[in-house]
N, C-alpha and C positions, 0 to 999 in steps of 0.2 A: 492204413491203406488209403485213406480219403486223399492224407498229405503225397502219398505218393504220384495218383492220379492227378492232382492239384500240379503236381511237381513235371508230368509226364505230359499233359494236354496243352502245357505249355508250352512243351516242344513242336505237337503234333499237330495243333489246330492253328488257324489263321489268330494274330492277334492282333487289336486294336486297342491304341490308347485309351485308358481308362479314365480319362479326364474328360475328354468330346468324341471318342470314337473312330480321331482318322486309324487310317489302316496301315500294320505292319510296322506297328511300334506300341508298348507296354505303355509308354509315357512322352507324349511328345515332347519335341524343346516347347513350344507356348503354357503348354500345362505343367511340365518342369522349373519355370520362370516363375508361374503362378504360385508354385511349393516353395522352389528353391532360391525364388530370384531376391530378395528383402531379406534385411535383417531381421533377426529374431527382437521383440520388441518384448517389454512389460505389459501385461495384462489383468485387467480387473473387471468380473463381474460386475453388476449394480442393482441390487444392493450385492456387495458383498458378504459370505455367509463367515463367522466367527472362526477365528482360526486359520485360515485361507493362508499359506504360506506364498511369496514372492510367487509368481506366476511368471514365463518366458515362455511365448508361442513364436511360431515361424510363420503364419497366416491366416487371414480370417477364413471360418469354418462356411465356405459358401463356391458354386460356381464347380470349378475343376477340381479346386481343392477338398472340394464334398467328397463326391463323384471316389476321384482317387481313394480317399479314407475308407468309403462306401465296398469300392471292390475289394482292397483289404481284407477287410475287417467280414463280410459276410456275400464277398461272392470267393474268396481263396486266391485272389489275382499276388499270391505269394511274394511275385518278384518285385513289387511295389515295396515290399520291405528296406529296399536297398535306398529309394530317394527318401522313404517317410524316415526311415534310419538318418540319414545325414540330416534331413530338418530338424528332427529332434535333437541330433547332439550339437546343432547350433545354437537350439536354445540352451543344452547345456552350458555352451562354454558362454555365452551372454548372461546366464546367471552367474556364474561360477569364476567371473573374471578376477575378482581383487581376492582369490581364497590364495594362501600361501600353496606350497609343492609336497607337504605333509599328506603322503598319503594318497591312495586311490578314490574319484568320485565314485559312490556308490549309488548306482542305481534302480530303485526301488519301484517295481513296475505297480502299479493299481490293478488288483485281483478281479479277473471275473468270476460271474458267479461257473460252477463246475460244469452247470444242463447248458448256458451258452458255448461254452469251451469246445463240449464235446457238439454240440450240433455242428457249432461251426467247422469241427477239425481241425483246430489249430488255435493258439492264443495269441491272440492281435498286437496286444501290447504290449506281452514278453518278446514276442519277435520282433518289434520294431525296437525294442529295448537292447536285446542283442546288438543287432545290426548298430544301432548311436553308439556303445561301448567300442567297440572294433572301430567305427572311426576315429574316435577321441583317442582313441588307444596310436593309431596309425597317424594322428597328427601329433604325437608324441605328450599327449595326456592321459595318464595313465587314469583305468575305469573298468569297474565291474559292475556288473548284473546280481542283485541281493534280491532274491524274490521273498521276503520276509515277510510279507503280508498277504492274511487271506482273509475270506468270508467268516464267520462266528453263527450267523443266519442269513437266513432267506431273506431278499430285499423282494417290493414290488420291481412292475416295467416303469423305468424313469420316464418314458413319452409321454407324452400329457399334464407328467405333475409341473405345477410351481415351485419356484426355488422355497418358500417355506415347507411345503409337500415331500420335497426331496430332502429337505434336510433331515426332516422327522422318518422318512422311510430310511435315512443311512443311519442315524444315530447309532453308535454303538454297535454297527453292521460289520466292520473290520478289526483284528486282532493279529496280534506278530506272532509268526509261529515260536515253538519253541527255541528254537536255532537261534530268532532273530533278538528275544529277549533274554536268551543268555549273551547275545554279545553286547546289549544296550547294557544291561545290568554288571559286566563288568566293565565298562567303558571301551571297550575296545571300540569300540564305533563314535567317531565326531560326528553327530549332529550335523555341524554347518558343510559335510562331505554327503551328506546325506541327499539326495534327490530325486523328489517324487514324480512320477514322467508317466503319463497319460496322453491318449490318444487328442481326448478333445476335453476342453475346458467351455462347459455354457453355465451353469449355475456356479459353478465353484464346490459344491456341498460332496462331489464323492475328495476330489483332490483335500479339503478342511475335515473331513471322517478320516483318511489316511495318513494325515499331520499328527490326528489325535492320538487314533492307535500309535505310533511311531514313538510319540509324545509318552506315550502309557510304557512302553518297553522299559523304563529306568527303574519303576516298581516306587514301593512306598517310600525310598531313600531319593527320588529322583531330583533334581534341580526345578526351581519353581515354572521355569517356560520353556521349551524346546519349541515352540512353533512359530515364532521366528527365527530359528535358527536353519532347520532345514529347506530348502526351497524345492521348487517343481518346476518341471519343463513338460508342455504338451506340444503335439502338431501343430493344432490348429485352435481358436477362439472364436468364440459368436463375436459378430463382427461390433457388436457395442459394445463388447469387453476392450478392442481396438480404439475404440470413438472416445473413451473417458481416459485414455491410457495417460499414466500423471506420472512418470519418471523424475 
C-alpha cells in the first residue's frame, strides 16, 4: 500500500526537483547534469578495505547528487529510479567494457537489511538495479537482476562508524542464498559477468563483504580468487574516493 501512495501522490501533489527544490519537475536539467552529465569513473576508497572488487561511480556523493539518492532511498521520490537507473548502468558498461558478448551481465544488487526495507516501503537498490538492467538491455546489452545475496545477521547503524568499525560490523554479514550457490557451484555463473551495484560507495567494506560472500558461493572446490574477477558499479562515491581515482 505505501508503494501505491508513493506511486499516486506523485500524480496528485505539486512536485519539485529533488536535487534544489525548483518547482514542477522530479529532477531538473542542472541537477540531472550533476547525475547524468560525466563519465562513469574508477573509484577507490582510502584506505581501501581487503577484497574491494573494481569500483565504477557516476558521481561524487555530495550537493544534488546527495539530495537525489536521499529522496530515493528514504523519502519514496520512486520516479528518481529512472535517472539513478541509467547512471548506474553507465557505470555498468564502463566496467564492463573489454568483457566478450558471452552471456548476460548479471546484476547483483547489495541486500538491505529486512526492518529498513519494510519501513522504507520499497528497496532502494533493487529498484534502481531494475531500472540499469532495462537500460543496458535497450542499448542492446544484454542483463539481469540476480538478487542472490542476503543478510546471515543483524548488522549495527553504519553512521558514525570508521571504515575499520564497519568492516568488523559486516564481517561475515552477507551469504548467497540457496539459488544463488547452486548456480556458483555448478558454474553456471562467470564471475567476471558478475556485478555488484550499490547505491553509494564511502568505506568500500559493505561492496568488499558482498565480493566475499559471492566469493564463498563456489563451496570447498572453489578456485583460489574470485574477487578480482567480479566487479561493482555504484551511483555515487565520497568525493575522496574521486580525488585518489588511479585508472
Amino acid at each position: 500500500m505505501r508503494n501505491v501512495w508513493h506511486e499516486l501522490s506523485g500524480l496528485l501533489l505539486p512536485v519539485a526537483c529533488a536535487g534544489c527544490g525548483r518547482p514542477r519537475t522530479e529532477l531538473c536539467a542542472v541537477c540531472g547534469a550533476a547525475l547524468l552529465g560525466g563519465p562513469a569513473r574508477r573509484v577507490r576508497p582510502s584506505p581501501g578495505p581487503p577484497g574491494l572488487p573494481a569500483v565504477y561511480a557516476a558521481a561524487p556523493y555530495e550537493n544534488a547528487v546527495r539530495a537525489v539518492l536521499l529522496a530515493h532511498k528514504e523519502r519514496g521520490a520512486l520516479g528518481l529510479a529512472g535517472p539513478l537507473g541509467r547512471a548506474l548502468a553507465g557505470c555498468v558498461r564502463a566496467g564492463t567494457g573489454q568483457l566478450d558478448g558471452a552471456g548476460p551481465l548479471l546484476l547483483v544488487p547489495v541486500p538491505s537489511a529486512r526492518s529498513a526495507t519494510a519501513a522504507r516501503g520499497h528497496d532502494p537498490v533493487r529498484r534502481i538495479a531494475v531500472t540499469a538492467a532495462r537500460e543496458l538491455r535497450r542499448a542492446g546489452r544484454p542483463a539481469l537482476v540476480l538478487p542472490v545475496l542476503r543478510q546471515r545477521r543483524a548488522v549495527a547503524d553504519q553512521s558514525g562508524l570508521g571504515a575499520r568499525q564497519r568492516r568488523a560490523n559486516l564481517a561475515g554479514a552477507l551469504e548467497l542464498t540457496a539459488a544463488g550457490e547452486r548456480l556458483l557451484r555448478r558454474g553456471l555463473v562467470r564471475h567476471d559477468r558478475v556485478i555488484l551495484v550499490d547505491d553509494l560507495l564511502t568505506t568500500g567494506s559493505t561492496l568488499a563483504e558482498a565480493a566475499r560472500a559471492v566469493g564463498d558461493g563456489r563451496g570447498a572446490d572453489r578456485e583460489p580468487s574470485v574477487r578480482g574477477r567480479c566487479r561493482a558499479a555504484v551511483v555515487a562515491a565520497s568525493p575522496s574516493a574521486f580525488e585518489i581515482n588511479r585508472n
